[in-house]
C-alpha positions in Angstrom: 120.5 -28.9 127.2 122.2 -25.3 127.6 121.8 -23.0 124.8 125.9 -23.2 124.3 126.1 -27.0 124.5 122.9 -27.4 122.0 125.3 -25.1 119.7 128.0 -26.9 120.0 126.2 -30.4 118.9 124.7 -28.9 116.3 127.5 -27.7 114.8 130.0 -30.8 115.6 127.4 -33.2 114.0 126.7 -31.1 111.1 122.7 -30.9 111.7 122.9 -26.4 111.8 124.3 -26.7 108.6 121.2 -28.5 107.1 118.7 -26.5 108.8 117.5 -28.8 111.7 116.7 -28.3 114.8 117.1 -30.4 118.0 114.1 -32.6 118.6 114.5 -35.3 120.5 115.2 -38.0 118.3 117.4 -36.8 115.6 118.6 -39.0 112.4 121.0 -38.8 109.8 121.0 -41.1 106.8 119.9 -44.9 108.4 121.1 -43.8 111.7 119.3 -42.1 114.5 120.1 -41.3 118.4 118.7 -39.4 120.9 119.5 -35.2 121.1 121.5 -36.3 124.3 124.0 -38.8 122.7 127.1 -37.4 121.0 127.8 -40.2 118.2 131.4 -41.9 117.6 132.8 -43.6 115.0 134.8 -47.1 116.1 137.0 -48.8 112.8 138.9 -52.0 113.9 138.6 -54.8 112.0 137.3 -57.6 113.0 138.1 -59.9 110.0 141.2 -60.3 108.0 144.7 -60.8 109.0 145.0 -57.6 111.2 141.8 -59.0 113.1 143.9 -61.1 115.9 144.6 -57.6 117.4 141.9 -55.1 116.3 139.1 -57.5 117.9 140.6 -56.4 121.3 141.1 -53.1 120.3 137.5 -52.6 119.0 136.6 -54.2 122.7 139.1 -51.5 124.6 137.4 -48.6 122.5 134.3 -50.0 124.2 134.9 -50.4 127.5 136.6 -47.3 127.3 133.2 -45.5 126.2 131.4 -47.4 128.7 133.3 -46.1 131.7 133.3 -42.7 130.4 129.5 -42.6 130.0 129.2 -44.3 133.6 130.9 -40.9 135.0 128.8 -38.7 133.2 129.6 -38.9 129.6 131.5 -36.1 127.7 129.9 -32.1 127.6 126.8 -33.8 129.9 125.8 -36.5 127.0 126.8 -40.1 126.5 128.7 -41.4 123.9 127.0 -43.8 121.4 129.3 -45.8 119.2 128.7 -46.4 115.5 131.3 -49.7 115.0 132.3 -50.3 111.3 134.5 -53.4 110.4 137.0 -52.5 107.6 138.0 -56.5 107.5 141.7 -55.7 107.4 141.1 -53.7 103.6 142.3 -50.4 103.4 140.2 -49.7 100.5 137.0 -50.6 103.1 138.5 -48.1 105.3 138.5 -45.5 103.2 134.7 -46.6 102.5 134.1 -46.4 106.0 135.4 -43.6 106.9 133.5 -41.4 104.4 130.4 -43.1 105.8 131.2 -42.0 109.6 132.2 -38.8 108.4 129.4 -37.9 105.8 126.4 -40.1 106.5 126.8 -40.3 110.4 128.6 -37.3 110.7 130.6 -38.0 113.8 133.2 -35.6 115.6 135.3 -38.7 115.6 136.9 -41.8 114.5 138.5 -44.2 117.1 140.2 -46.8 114.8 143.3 -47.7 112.4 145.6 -50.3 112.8 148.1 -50.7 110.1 149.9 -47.7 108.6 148.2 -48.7 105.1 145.1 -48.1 107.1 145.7 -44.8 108.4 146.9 -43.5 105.2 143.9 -44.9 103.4 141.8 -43.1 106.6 143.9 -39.6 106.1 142.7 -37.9 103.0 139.2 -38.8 104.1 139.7 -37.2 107.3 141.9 -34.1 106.1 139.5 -33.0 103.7 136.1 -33.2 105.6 138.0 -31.8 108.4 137.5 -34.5 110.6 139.1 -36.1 113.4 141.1 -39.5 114.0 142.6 -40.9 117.4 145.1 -43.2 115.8 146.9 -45.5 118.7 149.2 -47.3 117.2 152.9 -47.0 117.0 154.1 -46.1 113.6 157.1 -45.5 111.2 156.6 -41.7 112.0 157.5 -39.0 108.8 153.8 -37.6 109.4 152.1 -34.7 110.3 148.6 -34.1 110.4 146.6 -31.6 112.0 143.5 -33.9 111.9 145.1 -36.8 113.6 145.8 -37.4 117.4 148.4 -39.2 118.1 147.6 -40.6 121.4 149.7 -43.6 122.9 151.1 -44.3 119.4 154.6 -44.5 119.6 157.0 -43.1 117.2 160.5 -44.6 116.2 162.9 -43.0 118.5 160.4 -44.2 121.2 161.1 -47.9 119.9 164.3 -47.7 118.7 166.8 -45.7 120.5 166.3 -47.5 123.1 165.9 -51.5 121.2 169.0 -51.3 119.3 171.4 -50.0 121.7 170.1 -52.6 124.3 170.3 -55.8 122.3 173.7 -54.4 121.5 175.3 -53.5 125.1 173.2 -56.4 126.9 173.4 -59.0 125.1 176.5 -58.0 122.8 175.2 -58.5 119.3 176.2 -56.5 116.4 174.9 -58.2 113.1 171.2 -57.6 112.7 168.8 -59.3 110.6 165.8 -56.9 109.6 162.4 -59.0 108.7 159.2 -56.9 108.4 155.8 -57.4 106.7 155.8 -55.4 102.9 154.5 -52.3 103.4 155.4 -48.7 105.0 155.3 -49.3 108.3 158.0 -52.2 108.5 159.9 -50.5 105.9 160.0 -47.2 107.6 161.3 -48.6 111.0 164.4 -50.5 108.9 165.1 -46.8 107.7 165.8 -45.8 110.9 166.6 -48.5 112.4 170.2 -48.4 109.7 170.5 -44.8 110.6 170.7 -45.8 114.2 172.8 -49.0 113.6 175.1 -46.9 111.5 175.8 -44.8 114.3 175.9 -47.2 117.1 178.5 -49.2 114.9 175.8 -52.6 114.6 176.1 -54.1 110.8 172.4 -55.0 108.8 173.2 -58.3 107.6 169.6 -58.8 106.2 166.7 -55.9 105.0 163.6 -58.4 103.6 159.8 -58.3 103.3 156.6 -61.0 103.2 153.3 -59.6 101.8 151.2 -58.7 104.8 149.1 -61.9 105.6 151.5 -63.8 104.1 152.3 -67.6 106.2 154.7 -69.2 104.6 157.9 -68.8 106.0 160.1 -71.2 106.0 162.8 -69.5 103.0 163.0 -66.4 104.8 163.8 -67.9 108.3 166.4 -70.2 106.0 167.6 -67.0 104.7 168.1 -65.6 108.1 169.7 -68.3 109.7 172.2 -68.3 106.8 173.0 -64.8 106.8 175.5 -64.7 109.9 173.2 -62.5 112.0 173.5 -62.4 115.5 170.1 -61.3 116.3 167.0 -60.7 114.1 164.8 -57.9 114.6 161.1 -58.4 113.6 158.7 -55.8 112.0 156.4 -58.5 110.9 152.5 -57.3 111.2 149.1 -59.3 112.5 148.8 -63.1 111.4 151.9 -63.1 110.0 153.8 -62.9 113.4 152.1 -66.4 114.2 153.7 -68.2 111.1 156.8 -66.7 111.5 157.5 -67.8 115.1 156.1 -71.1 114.5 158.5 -71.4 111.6 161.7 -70.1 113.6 161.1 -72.7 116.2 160.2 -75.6 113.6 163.4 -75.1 112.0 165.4 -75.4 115.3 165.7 -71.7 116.2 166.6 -71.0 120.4 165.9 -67.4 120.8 168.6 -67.7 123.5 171.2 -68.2 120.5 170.1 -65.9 118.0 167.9 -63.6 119.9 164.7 -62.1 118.2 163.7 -58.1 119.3 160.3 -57.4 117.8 158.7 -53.6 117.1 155.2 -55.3 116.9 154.2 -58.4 118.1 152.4 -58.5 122.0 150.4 -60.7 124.1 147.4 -61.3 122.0 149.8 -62.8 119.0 151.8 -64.4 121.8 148.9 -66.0 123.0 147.5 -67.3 119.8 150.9 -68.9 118.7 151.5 -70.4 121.8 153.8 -69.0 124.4 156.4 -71.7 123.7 156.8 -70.9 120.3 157.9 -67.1 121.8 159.5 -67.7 124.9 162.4 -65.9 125.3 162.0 -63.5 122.8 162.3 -59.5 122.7 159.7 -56.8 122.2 159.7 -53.1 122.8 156.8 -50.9 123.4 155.9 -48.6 126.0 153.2 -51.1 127.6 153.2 -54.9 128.6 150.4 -56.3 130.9 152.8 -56.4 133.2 153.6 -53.0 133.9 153.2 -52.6 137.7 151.3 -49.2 138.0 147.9 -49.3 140.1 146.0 -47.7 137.1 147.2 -50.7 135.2 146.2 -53.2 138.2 142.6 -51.7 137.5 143.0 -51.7 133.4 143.9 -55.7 133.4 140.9 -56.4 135.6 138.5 -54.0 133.7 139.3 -56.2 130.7 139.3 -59.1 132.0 135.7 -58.6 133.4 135.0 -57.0 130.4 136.5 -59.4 127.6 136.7 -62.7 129.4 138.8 -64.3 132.3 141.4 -65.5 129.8 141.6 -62.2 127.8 145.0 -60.3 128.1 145.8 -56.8 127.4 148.7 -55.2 125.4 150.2 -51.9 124.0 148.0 -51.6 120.6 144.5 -51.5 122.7 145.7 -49.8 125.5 146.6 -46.9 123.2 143.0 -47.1 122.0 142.4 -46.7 125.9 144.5 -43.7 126.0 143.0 -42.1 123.3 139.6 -42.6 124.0 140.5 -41.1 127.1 142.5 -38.0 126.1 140.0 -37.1 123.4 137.4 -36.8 126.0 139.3 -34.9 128.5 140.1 -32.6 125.4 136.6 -31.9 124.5 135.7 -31.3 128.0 139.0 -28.5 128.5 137.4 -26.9 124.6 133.7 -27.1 125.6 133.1 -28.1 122.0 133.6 -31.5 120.0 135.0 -29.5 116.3 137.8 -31.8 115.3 139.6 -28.3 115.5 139.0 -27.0 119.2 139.9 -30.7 119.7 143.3 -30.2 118.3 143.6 -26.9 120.0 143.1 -28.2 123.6 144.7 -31.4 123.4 148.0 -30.4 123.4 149.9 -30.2 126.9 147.0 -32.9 128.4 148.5 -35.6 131.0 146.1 -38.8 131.3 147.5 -41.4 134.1 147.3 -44.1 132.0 147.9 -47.9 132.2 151.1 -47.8 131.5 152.3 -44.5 133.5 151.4 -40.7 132.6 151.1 -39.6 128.8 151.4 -36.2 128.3 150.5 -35.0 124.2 153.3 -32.9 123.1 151.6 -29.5 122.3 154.2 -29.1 119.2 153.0 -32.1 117.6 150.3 -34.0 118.9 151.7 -37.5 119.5 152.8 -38.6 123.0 154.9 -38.4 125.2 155.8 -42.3 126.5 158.2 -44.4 128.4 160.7 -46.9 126.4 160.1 -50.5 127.6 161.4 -53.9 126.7 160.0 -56.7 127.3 161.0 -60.3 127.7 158.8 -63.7 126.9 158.4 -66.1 129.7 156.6 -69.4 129.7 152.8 -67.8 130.6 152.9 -66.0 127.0 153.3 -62.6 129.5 156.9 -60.2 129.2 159.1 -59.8 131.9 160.1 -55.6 131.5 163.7 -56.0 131.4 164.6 -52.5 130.6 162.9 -49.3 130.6 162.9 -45.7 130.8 163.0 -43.3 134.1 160.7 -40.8 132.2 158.2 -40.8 129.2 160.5 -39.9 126.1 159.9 -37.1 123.4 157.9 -38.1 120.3 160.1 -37.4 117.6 158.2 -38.5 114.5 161.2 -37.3 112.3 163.9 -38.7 114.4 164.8 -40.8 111.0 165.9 -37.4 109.2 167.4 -35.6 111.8 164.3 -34.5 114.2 165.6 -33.4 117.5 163.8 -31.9 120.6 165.6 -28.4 120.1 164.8 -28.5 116.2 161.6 -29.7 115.4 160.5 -30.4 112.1 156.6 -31.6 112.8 154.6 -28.6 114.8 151.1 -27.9 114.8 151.9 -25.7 111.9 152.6 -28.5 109.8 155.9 -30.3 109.1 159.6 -28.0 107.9 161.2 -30.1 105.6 
């Protein structure tokens, strides 16, 4: 190991700042791994209600680390992963986050899910001055300079695009908003009125289910007596199996009173049963049937790697991308501090899955292309609309946030 690189571990896994030197074997707390592996931290749960899509995601993270170390590894050393399952709590996220950060001491944490995890994960990171890659889209109103955004989409990426569609192509104007009870769902309603109210679309409906929650059938009663013309679903994890379910049990043809979702993909899709979705909306910047030859590649990656009947979708391919983008960061810094991360990864292009992602060097969230999709009978979406170009991250689009006035820089947000 160079004299510069051996530094650089040292001072990335904390080990110069306790006085030891680099044998070859070194340990921290109950963990140990050899002077040559850089050490990772990997949080998706893998029980609870958010488990039906962070299973894959924890898989992604995987098979991302996998072919990285194949070519070489990051700074000349593999990476190891330390996985933690935070079973769909935040409070065990918090719990694992300070073990990756103090006990392991890892330059990293590949992992979140739900916004309530990611804010229980933030004041853990912020003030060891560590490092997450957070992939999934979110209700935005953040800025954090220990968080890389990379492939999580922000509301105008979701929504400028949704709402205008549903109303133009399929002429609906009455909207029913139905999301799961926390910050996430109720963040993308607040801009999603804002963008209604300018686009001249009424909210006929604004409710919540606890997260987890499966009993459905008042709220799709509720729905289907409120006069909307199309409902619009911010419903999280489990939940988004019940809910379908419950739509079609009650007689509910999404070619009547179409249904645009913000969250639900292929894996929730597949575990309902397509025929419970088919024909319904969603809109993120990757399906598994975006036709890109770095996707061709992706889908069969996973499949090889997860199982023949495995299918892939936007929340792990994020993870993808971020695994990714981090290394390529650390490789342009020559250094794995959460802060020459955050320096370097601005400006960085990966050709990803779904097309290029570019990390906006203002803010460090991504730059992706607008998609919707559309539900056919194999439980797979049909991209009926998308964008020519990836699209600004505006993470304060919902008070104002423009791409000549910025309000979220590496400086920290200007409100």
């Amino acid at each position: 190991m160079k004299n510069h690189d051996r530094r650089t571990f040292l001072k990335a896994s904390g080990l110069a700042a306790i006085g030891l030197a680099a044998p070859s074997i070194l340990r921290l707390g109950d963990k140990a791994w050899a002077a040559d592996e850089i050490p990772v931290g990997i949080m998706y749960s893998l029980t609870g209600t958010t488990a039906i899509v962070e299973k894959s995601m924890n898989q992604c993270a995987q098979m991302a680390i996998d072919e990285i170390n194949a070519k070489g590894g990051v700074l000349g050393r593999k990476l190891r992963a330390i996985i933690e399952d935070p079973a769909s709590e935040p409070r065990i996220y918090s719990e694992k986050a300070r073990k990756l950060t103090i006990e392991d001491q890892v330059p990293v944490i590949f992992g979140c899910y739900t916004t309530a995890s990611r804010k229980a994960v933030l004041p853990v990171v912020e003030r060891r001055k560590g490092l997450l890659v957070w992939p999934t889209w979110y209700e935005g109103e953040e800025c954090s300079k220990n968080v890389l955004y990379a492939g999580s989409a922000v509301p105008n990426q979701q929504l400028e695009n949704s709402l205008p569609w549903l109303q133009k192509s399929l002429g609906k104007n009455k909207v029913f908003i139905v999301g799961s009870d926390y910050a996430f769902p109720r963040g993308m309603a607040k801009t999603s009125k804002t963008i209604c109210e300018k686009i001249g679309m009424q909210v006929v409906g604004d409710e919540y289910l606890p997260l987890g929650h499966t009993e459905w059938a008042s709220m799709v009663s509720k729905i289907g007596s409120s006069g909307a013309d199309v409902i619009f679903s911010n419903v999280v994890g489990d939940s988004i199996v019940a809910f379908y379910r419950e739509l079609r049990n009650q007689g509910y043809d999404f070619d009547k009173l179409p249904l645009c979702a913000s969250t639900t993909t292929e894996v929730e899709i597949k575990a309902m049963g397509p025929e419970y979705a088919l024909g319904s909306y969603v809109s993120l910047p990757y399906f598994q049937t975006v036709d890109t030859p770095q996707n061709k590649v992706f889908v069969e990656a996973f499949k090889a790697y997860a199982g023949a009947d495995a299918v892939t979708h936007a929340a792990m391919e994020a993870v993808y991308v971020g695994v990714n983008m981090w290394a390529m960061a650390a490789e342009k810094a020559g250094d794995l501090a959460p802060d020459a991360i955050v320096a370097n990864a601005g400006g960085l292009s990966f050709d990803a899955p779904q097309g290029k992602v570019t990390i906006d060097p203002d803010n460090l969230h991504s730059y992706l292309t607008p998609r919707i999709g559309k539900t056919r009978a194999d439980g797979l979406l049909d991209i009926v609309d998308q964008y020519a170009e990836p699209l600004v991250p505006l993470p304060y689009s919902s008070v104002g946030e423009t791409a000549d006035k910025r309000v979220c820089t590496t400086s920290g947000a200007t409100l």
